[in-house]
Biopython code that builds the backbone (N, CA, C, O; Angstrom):
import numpy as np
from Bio.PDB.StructureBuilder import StructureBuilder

atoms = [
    (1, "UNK", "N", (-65.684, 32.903, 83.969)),
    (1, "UNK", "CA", (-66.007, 34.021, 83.099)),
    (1, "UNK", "C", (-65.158, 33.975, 81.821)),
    (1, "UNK", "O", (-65.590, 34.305, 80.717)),
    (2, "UNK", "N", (-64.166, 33.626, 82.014)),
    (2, "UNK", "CA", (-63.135, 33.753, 80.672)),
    (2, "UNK", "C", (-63.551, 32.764, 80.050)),
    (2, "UNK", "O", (-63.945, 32.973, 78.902)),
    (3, "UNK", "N", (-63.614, 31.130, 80.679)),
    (3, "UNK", "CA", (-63.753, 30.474, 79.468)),
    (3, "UNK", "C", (-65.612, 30.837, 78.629)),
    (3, "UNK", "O", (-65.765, 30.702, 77.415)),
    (4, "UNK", "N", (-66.418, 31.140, 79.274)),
    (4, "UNK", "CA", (-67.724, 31.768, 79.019)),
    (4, "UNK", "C", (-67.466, 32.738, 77.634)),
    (4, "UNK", "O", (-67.903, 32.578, 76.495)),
    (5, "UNK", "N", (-66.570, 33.820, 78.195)),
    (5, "UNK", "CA", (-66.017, 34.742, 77.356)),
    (5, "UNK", "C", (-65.461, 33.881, 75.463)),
    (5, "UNK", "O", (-65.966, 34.346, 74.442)),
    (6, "UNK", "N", (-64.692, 32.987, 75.402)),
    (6, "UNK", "CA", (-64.215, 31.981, 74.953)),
    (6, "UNK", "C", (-64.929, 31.478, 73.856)),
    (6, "UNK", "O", (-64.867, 31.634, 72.636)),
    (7, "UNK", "N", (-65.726, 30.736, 74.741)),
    (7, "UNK", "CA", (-66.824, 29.802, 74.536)),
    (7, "UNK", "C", (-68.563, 31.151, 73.487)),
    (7, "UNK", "O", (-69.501, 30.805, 72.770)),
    (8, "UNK", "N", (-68.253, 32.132, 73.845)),
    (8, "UNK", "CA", (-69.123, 33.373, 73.070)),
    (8, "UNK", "C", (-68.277, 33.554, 72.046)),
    (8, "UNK", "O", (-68.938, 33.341, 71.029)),
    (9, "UNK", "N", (-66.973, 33.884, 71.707)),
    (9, "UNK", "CA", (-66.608, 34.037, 71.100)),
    (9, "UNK", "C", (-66.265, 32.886, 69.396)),
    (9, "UNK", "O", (-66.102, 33.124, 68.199)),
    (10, "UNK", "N", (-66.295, 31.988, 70.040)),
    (10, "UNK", "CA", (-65.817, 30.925, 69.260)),
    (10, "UNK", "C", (-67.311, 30.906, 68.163)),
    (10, "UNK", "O", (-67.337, 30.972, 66.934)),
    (11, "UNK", "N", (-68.522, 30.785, 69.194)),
    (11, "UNK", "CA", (-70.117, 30.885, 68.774)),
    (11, "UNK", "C", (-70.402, 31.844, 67.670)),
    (11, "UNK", "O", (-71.080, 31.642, 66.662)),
    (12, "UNK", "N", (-69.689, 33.060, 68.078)),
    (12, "UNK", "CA", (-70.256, 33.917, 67.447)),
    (12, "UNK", "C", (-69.010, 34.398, 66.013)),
    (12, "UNK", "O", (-69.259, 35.201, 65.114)),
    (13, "UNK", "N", (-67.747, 33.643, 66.195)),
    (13, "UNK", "CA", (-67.050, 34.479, 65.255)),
    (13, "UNK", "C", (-66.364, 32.921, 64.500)),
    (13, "UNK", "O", (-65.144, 32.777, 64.433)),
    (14, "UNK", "N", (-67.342, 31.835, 63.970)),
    (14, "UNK", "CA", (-67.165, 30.448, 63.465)),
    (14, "UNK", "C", (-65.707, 30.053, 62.686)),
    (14, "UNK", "O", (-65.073, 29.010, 62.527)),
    (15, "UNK", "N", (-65.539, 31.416, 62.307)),
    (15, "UNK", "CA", (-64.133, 30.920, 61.650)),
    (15, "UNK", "C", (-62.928, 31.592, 61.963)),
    (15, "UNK", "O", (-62.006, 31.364, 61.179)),
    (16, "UNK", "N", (-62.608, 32.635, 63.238)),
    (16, "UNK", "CA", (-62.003, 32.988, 63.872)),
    (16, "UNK", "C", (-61.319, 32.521, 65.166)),
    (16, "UNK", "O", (-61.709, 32.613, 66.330)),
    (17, "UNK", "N", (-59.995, 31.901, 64.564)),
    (17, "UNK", "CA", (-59.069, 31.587, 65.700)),
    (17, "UNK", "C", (-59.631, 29.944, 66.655)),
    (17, "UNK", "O", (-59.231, 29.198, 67.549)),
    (18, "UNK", "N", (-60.643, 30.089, 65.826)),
    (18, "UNK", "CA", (-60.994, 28.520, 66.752)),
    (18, "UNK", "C", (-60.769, 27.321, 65.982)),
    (18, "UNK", "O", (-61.350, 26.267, 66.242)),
    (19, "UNK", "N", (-60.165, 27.418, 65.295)),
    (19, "UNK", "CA", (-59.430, 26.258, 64.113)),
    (19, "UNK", "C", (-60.602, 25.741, 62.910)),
    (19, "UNK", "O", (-61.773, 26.099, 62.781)),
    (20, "UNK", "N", (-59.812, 24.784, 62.119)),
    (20, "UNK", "CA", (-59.975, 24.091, 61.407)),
    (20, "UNK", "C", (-61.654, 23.122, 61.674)),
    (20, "UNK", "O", (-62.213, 22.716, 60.656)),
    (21, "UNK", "N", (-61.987, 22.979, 62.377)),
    (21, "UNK", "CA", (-62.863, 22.196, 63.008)),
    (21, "UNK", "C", (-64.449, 23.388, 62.956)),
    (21, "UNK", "O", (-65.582, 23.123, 62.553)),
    (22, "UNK", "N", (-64.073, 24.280, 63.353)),
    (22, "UNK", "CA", (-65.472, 25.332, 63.129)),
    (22, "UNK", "C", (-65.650, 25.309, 62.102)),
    (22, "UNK", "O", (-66.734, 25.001, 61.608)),
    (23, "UNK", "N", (-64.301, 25.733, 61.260)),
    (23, "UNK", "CA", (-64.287, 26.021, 59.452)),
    (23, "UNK", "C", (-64.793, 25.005, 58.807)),
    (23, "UNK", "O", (-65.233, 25.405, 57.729)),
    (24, "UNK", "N", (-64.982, 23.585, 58.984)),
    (24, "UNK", "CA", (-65.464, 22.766, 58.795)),
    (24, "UNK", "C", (-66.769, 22.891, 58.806)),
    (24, "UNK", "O", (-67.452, 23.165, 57.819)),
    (25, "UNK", "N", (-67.368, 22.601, 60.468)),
    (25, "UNK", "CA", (-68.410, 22.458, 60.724)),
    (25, "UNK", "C", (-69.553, 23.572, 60.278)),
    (25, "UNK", "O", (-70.756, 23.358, 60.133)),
    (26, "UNK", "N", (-68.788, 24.918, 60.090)),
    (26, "UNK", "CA", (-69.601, 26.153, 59.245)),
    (26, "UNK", "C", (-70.058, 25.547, 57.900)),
    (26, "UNK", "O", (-71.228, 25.300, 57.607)),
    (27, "UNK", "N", (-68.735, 25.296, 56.953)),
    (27, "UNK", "CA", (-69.048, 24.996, 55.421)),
    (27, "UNK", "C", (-69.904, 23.479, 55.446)),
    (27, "UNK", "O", (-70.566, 23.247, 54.434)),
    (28, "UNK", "N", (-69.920, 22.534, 56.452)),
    (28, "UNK", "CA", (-71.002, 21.684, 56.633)),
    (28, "UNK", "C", (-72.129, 22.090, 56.775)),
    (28, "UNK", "O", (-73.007, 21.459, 56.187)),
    (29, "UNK", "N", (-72.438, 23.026, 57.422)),
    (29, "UNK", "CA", (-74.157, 23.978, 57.468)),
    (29, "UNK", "C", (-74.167, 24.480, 56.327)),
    (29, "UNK", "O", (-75.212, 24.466, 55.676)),
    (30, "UNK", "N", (-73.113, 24.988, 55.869)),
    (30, "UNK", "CA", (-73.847, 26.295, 54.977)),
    (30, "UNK", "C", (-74.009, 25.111, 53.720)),
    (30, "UNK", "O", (-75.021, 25.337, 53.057)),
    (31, "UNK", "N", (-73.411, 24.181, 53.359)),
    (31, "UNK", "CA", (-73.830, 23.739, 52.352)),
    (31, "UNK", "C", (-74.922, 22.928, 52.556)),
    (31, "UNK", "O", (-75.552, 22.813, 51.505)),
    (32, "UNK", "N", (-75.563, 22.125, 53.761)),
    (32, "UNK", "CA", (-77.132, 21.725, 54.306)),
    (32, "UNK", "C", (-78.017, 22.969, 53.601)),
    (32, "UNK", "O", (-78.792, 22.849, 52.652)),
    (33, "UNK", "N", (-77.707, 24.105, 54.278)),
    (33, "UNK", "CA", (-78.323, 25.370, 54.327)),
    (33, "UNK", "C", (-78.660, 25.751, 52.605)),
    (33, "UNK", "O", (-79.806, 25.951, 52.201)),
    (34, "UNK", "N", (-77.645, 25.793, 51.871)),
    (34, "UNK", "CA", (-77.773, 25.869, 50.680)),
    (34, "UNK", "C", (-78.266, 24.780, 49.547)),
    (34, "UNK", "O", (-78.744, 25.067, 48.450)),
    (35, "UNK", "N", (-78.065, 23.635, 50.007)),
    (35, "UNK", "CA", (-79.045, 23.062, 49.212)),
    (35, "UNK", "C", (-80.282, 22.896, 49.198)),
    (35, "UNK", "O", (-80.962, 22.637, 48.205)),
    (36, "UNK", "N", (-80.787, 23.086, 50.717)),
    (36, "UNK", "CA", (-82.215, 23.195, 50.976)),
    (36, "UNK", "C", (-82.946, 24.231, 50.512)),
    (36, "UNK", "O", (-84.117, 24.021, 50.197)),
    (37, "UNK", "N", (-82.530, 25.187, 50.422)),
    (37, "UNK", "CA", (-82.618, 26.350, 50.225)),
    (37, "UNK", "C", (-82.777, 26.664, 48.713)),
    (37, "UNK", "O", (-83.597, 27.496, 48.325)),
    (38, "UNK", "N", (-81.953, 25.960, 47.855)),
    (38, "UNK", "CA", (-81.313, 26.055, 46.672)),
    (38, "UNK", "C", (-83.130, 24.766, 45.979)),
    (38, "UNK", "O", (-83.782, 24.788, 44.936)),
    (39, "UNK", "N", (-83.191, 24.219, 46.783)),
    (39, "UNK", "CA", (-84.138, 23.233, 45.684)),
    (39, "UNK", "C", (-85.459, 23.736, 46.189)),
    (39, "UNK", "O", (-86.353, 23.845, 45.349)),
    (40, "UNK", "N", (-85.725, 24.067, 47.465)),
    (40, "UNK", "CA", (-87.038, 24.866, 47.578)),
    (40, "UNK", "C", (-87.527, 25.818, 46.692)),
    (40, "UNK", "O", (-88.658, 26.153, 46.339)),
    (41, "UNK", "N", (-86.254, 26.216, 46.387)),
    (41, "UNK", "CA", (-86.674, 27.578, 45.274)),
    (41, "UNK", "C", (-86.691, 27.338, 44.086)),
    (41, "UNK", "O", (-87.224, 28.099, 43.279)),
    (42, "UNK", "N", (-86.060, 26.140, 43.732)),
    (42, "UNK", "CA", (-86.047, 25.745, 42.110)),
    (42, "UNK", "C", (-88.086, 24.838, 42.128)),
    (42, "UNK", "O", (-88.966, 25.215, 41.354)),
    (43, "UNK", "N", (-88.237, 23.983, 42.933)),
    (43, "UNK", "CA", (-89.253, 23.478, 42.969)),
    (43, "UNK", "C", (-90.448, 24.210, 43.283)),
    (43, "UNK", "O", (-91.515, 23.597, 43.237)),
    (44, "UNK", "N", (-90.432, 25.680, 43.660)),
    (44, "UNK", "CA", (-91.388, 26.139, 43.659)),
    (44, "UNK", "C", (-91.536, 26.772, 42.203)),
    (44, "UNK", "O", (-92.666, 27.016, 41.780)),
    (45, "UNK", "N", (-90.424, 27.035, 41.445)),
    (45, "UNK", "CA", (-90.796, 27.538, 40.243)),
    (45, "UNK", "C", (-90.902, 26.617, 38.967)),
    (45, "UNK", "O", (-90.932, 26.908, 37.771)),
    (46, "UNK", "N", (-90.948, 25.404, 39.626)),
    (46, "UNK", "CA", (-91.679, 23.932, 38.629)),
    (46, "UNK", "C", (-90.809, 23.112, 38.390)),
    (46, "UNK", "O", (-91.079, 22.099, 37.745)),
    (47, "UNK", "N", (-89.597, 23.356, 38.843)),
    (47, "UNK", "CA", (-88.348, 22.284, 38.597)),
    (47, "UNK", "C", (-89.002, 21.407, 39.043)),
    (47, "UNK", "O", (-89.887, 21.820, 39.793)),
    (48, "UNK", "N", (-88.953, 20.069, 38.880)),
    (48, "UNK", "CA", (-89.176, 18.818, 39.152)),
    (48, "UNK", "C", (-87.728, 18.654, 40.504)),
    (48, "UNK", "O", (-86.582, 19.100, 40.443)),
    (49, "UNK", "N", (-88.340, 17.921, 41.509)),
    (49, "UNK", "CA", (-87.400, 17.950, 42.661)),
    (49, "UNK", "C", (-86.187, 17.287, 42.335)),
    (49, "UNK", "O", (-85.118, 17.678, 42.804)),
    (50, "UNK", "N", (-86.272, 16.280, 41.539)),
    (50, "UNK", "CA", (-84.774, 15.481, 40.807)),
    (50, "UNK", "C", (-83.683, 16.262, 40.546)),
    (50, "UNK", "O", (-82.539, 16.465, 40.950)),
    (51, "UNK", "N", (-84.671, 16.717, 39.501)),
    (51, "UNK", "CA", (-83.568, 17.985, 38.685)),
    (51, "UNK", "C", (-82.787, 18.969, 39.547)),
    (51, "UNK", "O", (-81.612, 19.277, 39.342)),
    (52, "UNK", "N", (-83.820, 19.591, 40.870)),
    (52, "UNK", "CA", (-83.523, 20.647, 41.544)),
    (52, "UNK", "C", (-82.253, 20.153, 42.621)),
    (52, "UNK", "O", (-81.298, 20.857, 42.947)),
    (53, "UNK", "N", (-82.522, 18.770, 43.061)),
    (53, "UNK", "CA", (-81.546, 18.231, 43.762)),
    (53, "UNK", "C", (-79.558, 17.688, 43.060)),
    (53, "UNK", "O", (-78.385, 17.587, 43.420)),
    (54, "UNK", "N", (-80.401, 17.533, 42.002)),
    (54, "UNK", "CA", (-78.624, 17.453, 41.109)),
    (54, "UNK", "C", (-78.344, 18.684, 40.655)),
    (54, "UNK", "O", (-77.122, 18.626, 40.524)),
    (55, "UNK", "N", (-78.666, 19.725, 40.340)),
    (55, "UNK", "CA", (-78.606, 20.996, 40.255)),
    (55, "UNK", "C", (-77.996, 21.593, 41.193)),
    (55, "UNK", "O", (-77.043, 22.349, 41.011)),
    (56, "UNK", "N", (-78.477, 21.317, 42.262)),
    (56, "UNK", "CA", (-78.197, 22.175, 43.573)),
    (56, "UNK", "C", (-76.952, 21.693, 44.217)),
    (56, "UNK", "O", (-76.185, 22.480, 44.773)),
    (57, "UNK", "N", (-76.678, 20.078, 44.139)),
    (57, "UNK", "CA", (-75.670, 19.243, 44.425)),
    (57, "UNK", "C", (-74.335, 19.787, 43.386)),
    (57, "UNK", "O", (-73.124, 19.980, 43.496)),
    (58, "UNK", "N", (-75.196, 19.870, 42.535)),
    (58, "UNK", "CA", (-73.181, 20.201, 41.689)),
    (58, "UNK", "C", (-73.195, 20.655, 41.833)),
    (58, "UNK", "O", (-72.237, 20.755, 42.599)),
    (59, "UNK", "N", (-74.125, 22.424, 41.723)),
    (59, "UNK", "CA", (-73.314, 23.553, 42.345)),
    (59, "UNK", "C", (-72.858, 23.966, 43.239)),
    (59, "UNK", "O", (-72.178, 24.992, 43.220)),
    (60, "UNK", "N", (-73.169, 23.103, 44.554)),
    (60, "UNK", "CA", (-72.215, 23.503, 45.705)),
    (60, "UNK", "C", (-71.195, 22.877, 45.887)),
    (60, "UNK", "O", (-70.307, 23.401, 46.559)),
    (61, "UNK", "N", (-70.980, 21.272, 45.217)),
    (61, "UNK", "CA", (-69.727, 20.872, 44.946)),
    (61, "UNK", "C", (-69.003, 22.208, 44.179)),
    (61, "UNK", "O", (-68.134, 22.887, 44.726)),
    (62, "UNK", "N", (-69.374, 22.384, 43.207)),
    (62, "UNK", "CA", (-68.516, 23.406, 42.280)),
    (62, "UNK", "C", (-68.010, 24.775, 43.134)),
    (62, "UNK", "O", (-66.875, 25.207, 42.934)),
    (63, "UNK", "N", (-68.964, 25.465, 44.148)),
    (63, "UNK", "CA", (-68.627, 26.569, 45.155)),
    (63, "UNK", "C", (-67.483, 25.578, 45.637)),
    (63, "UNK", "O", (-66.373, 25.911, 45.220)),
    (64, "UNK", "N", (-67.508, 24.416, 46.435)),
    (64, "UNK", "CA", (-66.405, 24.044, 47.219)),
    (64, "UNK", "C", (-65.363, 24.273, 46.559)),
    (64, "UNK", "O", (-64.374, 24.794, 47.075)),
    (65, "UNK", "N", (-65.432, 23.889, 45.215)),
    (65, "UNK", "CA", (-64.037, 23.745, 44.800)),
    (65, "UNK", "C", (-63.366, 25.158, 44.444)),
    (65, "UNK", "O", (-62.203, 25.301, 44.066)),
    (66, "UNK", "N", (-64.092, 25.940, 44.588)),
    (66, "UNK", "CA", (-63.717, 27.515, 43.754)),
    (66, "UNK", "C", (-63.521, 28.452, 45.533)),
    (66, "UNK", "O", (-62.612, 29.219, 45.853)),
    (67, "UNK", "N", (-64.492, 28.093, 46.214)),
    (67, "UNK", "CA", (-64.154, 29.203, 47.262)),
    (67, "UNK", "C", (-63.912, 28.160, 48.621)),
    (67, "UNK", "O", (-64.110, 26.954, 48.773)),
    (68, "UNK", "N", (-63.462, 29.079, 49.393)),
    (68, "UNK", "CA", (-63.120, 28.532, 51.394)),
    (68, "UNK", "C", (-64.720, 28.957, 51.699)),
    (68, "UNK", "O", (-65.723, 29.308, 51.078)),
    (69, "UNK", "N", (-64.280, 28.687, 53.072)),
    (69, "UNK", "CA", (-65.436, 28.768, 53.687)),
    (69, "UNK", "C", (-65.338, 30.353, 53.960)),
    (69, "UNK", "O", (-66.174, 31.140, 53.515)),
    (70, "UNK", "N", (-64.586, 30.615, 54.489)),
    (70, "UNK", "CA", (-64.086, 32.146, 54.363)),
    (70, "UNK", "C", (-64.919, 32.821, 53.251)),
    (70, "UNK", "O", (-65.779, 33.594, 53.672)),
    (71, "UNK", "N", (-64.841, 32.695, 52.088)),
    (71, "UNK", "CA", (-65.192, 33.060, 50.870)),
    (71, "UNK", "C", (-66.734, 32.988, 50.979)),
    (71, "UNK", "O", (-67.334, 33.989, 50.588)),
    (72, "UNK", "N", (-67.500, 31.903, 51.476)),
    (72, "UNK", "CA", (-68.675, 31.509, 51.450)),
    (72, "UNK", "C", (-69.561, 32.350, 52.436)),
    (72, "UNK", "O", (-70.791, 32.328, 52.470)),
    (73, "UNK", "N", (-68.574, 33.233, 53.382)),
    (73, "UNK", "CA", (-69.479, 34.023, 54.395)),
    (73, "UNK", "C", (-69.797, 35.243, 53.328)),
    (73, "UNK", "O", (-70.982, 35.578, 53.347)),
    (74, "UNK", "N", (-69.080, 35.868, 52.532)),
    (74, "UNK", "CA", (-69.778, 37.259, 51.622)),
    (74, "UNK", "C", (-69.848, 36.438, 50.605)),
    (74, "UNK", "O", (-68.932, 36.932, 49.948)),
    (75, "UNK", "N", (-70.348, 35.280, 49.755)),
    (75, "UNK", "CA", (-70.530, 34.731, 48.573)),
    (75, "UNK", "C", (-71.785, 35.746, 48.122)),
    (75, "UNK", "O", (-72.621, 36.043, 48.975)),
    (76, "UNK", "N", (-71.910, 36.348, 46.554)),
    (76, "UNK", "CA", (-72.969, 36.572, 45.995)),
    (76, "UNK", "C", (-73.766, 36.255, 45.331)),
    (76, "UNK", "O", (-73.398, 35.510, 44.423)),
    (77, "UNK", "N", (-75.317, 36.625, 45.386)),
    (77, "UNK", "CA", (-76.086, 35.809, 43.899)),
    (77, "UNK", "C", (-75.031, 35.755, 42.697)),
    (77, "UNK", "O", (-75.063, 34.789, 41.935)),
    (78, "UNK", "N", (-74.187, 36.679, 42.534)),
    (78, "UNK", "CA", (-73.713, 37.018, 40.890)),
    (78, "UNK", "C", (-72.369, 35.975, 40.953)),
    (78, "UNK", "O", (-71.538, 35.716, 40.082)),
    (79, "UNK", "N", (-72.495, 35.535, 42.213)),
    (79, "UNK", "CA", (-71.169, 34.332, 42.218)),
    (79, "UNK", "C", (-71.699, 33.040, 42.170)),
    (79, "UNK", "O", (-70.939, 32.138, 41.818)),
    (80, "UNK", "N", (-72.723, 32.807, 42.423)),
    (80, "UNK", "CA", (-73.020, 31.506, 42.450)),
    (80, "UNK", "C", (-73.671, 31.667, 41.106)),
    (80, "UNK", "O", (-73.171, 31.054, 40.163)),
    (81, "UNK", "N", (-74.760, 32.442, 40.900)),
    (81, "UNK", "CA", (-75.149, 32.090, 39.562)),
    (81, "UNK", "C", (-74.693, 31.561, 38.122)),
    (81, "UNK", "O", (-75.483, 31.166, 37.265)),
    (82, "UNK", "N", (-73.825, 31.592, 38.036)),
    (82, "UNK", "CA", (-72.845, 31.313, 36.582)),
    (82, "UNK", "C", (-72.439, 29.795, 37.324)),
    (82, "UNK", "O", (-72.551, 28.731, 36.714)),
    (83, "UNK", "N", (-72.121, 29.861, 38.249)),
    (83, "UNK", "CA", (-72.387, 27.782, 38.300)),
    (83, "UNK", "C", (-73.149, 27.293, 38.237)),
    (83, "UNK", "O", (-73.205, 26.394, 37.398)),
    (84, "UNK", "N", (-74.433, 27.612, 39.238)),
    (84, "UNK", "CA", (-75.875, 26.941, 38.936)),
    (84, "UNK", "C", (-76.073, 26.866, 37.312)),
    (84, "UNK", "O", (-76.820, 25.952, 36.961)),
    (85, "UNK", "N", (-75.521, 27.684, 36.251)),
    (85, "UNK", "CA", (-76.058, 27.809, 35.083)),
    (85, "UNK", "C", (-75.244, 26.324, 34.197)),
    (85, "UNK", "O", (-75.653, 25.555, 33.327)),
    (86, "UNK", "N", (-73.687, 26.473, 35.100)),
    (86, "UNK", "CA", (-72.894, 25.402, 34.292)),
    (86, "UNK", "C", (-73.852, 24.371, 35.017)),
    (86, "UNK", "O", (-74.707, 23.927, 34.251)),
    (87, "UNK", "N", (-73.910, 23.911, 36.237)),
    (87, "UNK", "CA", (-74.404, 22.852, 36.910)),
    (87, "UNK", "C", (-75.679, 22.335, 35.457)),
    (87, "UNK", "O", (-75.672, 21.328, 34.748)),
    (88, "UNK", "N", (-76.489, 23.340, 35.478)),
    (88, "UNK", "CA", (-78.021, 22.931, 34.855)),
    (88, "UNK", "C", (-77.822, 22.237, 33.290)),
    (88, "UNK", "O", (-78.619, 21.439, 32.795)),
    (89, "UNK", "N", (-76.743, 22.666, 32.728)),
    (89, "UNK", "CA", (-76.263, 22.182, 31.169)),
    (89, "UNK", "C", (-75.839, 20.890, 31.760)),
    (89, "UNK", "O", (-76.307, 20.057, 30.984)),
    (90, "UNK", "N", (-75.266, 20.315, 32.622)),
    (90, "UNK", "CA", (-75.094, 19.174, 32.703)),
    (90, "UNK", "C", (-75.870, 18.030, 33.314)),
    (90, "UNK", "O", (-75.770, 16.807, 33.211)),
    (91, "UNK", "N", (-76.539, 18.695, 33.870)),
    (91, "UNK", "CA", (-78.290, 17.613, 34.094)),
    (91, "UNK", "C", (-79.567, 17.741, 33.045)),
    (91, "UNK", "O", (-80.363, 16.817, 32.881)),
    (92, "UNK", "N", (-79.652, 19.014, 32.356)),
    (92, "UNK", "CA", (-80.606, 18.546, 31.071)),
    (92, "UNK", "C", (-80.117, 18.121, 30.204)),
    (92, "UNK", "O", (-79.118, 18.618, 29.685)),
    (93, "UNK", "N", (-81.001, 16.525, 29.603)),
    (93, "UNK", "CA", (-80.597, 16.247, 28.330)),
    (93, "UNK", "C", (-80.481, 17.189, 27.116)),
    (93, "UNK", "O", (-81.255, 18.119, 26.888)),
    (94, "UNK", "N", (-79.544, 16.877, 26.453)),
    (94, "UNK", "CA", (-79.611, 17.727, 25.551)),
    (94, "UNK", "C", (-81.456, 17.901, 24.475)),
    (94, "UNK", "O", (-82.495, 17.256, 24.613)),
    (95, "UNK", "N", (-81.201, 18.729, 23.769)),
    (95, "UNK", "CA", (-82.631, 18.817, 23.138)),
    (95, "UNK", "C", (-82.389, 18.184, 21.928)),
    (95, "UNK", "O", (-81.372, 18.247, 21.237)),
    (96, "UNK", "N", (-83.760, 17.360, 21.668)),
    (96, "UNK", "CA", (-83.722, 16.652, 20.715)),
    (96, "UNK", "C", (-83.712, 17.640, 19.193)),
    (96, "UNK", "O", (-84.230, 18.757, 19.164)),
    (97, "UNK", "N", (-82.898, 16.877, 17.740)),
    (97, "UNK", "CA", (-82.895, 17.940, 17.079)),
    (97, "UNK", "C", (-84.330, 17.367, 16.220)),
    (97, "UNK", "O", (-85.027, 16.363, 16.367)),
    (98, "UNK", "N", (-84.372, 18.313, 15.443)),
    (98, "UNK", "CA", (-86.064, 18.464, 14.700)),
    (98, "UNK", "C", (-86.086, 17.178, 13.906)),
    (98, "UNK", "O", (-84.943, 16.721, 13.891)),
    (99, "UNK", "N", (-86.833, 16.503, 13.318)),
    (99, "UNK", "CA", (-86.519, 15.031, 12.654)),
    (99, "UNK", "C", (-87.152, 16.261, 11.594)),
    (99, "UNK", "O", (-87.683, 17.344, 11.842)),
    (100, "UNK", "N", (-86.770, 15.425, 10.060)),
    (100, "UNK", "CA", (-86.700, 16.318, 8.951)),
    (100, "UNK", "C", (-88.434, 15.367, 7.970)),
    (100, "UNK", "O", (-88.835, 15.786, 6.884)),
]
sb = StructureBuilder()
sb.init_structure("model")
sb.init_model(0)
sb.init_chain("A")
sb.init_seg("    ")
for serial, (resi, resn, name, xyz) in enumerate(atoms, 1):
    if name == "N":
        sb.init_residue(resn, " ", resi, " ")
    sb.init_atom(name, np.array(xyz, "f"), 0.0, 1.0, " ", f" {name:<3s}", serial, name[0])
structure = sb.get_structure()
């Protein structure tokens, strides 16, 4: 029963007291989770899947580097958004200027 007890707990509370290794294996999903997630939604609104996939790739590199995984369980739209925005300036070419 206890280790049962344990073994529920560890399941249900990923980054509580069960080390380094959950905390891991959480911010390994959630960033699966978020990029899939992250280019489904850019490609349904016409991103070309390329774009949506380097897009989506730097900005969760960029979350890694700014928050824990800790951080990543209450992350908000209004937190991620301002990276996705830096992310996107650095995968579109710049715009061509007007020829005269």
């Amino acid at each position: 029963m206890r280790g049962t007890l344990l073994a529920l707990l560890c399941l249900s509370l990923p980054l509580a007291a069960c080390g380094k290794k959950s905390e891991q294996a959480f911010s390994e999903k959630f960033d699966q989770n978020f990029v899939s997630s992250c280019v489904a939604s850019a490609t349904r609104t016409g991103v070309p899947n390329d774009i949506a996939g380097k897009v989506c790739g730097c900005t969760i590199a960029e979350i890694n580097k700014k928050y824990s995984a800790r951080d990543k369980l209450t992350m908000s739209e209004s937190q991620a958004n301002p990276i996705m925005a830096e992310c996107l300036k650095t995968v579109q070419p710049p715009a061509a200027s007007p020829s005269s």
